[in-house]
Structure formats: structure tokens, C-alpha cells
C-alpha positions as CSV (number, residue, x, y, z in Angstrom):
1,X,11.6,117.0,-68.0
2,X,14.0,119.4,-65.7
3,X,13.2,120.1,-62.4
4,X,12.9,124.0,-63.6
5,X,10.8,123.1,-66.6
6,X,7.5,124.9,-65.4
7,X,9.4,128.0,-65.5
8,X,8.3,129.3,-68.5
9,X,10.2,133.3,-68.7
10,X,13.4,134.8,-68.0
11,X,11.5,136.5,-65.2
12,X,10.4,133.2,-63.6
13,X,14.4,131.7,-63.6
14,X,15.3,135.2,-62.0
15,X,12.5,135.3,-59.2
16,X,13.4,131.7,-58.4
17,X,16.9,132.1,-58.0
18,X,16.5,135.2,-56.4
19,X,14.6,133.2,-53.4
20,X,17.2,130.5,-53.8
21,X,20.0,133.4,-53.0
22,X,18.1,134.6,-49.9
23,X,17.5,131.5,-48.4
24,X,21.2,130.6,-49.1
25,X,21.9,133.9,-47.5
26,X,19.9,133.4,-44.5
27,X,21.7,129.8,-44.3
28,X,25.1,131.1,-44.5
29,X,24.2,133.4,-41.0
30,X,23.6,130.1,-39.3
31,X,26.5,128.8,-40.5
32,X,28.3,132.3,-39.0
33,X,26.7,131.7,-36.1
34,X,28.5,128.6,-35.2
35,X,31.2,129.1,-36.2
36,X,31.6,131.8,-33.9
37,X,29.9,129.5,-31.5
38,X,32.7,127.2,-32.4
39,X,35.4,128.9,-33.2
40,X,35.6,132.1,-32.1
41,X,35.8,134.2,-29.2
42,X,35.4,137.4,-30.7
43,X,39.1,137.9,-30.6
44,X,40.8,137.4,-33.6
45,X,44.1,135.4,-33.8
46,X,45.2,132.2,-32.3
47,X,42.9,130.1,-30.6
48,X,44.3,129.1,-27.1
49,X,43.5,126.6,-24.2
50,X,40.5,124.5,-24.7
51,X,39.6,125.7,-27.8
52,X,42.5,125.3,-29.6
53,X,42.0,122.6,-31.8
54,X,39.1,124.3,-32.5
55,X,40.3,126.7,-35.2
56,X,38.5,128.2,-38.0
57,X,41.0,126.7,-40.2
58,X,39.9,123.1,-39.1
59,X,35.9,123.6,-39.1
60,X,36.4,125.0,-42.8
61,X,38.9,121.8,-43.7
62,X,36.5,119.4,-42.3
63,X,33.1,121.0,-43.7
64,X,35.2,121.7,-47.4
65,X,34.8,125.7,-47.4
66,X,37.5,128.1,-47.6
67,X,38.4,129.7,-44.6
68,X,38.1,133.2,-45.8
69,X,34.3,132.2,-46.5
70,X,34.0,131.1,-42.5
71,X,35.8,133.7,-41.5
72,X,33.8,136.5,-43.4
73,X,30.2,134.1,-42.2
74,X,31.5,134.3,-38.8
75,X,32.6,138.0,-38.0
76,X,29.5,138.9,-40.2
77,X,27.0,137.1,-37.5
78,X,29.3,138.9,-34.9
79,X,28.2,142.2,-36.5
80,X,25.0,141.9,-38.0
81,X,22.9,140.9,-34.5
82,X,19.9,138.8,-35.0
83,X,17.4,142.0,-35.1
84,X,19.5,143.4,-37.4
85,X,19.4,140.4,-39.7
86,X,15.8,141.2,-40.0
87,X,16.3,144.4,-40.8
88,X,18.7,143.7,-44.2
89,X,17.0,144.1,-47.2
90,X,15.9,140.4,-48.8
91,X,18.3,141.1,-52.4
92,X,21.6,142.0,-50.0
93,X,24.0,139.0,-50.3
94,X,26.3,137.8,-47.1
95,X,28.9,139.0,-49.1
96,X,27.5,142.6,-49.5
97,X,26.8,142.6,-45.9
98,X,30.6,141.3,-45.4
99,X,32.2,144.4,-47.4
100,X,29.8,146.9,-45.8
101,X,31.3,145.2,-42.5
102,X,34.5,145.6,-43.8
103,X,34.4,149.6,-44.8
104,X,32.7,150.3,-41.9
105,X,36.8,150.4,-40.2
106,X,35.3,147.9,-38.1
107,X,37.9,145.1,-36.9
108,X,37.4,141.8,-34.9
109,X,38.1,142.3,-31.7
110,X,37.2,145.9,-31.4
111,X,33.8,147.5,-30.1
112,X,31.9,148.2,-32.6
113,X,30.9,152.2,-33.0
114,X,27.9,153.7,-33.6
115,X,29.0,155.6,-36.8
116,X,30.8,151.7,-37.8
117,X,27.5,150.6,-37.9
118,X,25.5,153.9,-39.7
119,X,28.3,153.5,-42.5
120,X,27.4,149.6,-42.6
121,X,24.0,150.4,-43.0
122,X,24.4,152.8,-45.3
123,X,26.6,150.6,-47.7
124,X,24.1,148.0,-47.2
125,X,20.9,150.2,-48.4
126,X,23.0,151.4,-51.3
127,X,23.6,147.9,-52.5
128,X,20.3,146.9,-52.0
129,X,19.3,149.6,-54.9
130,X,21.6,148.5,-56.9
């Protein structure tokens, strides 16, 4: 007997791991969040003074992620504020909420704009319908 054995349909395997995804998802914000606690600055680049040693590059080495994925987790939590967070559709991956960031125009270290975020949200409701 698996651990999953009581799930008797496809539809059972797919509402579970949907529900594993989103918590996963939620998960990988806190793990955004401090990094940029951590790591970042909200200026991209190289780290200087006390925080140098404190790199993106060496939380992601120590922890065993790829940087990219920190990096992405990180500037995502910069974007998506805590309100916001609430506000994303439950089936919208970090990931979808990453390239939504990214096609916005927005950059680290640059104000975010009003129309950024209208395009982010946009991209973001269109992925969650699939």
C-alpha cells in the first residue's frame, strides 16, 4: 500500500497534485522573500560592503537550487507584494508569475510602473485560463 493508494481516479491524482503545486507555490514566495531579505537590495548586480558574501550565488550553492530559480523567487517577491500574492489566481505557478514579471519590461532595480504591473496582471489572468 502507497501513500496515494486511496486515490481512486485520474481526477483524484490531479486535484491532489494540484494542491501540492499551490502550496509548493506559496512556499517558493517565502523562499523569495528571503532571499531578498538575504541577498538582495533591490539592486541588481554585485553585492558590496557587508553584504557581500552574501550573494545569491552562495545562498543557492549552500541550499542546492540553481541560481536562476533564487533569482526568479526573489525579484518575483520584490514584485508580487504580499496583497498581491493573495490576489493570484490558486492554478498560477511562481514560474507563470515570473514570465508575466518578466514581459511586463519590468527590470530589477527600476520602479515598477503602473502599466508594468496591468500587463503582469493581465499575463497572469490569461495563464490562469489556460
Amino acid at each position: 500500500m502507497t501513500a496515494f493508494s486511496h486515490l481512486k481516479t485520474w481526477d483524484d491524482i490531479v486535484s491532489r497534485a494540484a494542491e501540492y503545486r499551490q502550496e509548493r507555490d506559496e512556499w517558493s514566495f517565502e523562499l523569495g522573500d528571503l532571499t531578498l531579505f538575504a541577498c538582495g537590495d533591490a539592486t541588481p548586480g554585485r553585492p558590496t560592503g557587508d553584504r557581500k558574501e552574501h550573494t545569491v550565488s552562495a545562498l543557492a550553492s549552500a541550499i542546492g537550487e540553481e541560481r536562476s530559480v533564487l533569482s526568479n523567487l526573489m525579484w518575483n517577491s520584490y514584485f508580487w507584494n504580499a496583497t498581491e500574492r493573495e490576489k493570484l489566481p490558486p492554478n498560477v505557478s511562481w514560474r507563470q508569475c515570473s514570465e508575466a514579471r518578466r514581459r511586463s519590461g519590468w527590470r530589477p532595480g527600476v520602479e515598477i510602473s503602473a502599466k508594468q504591473k496591468e500587463f503582469a496582471w493581465t499575463f497572469v489572468f490569461k495563464a490562469a485560463d489556460g
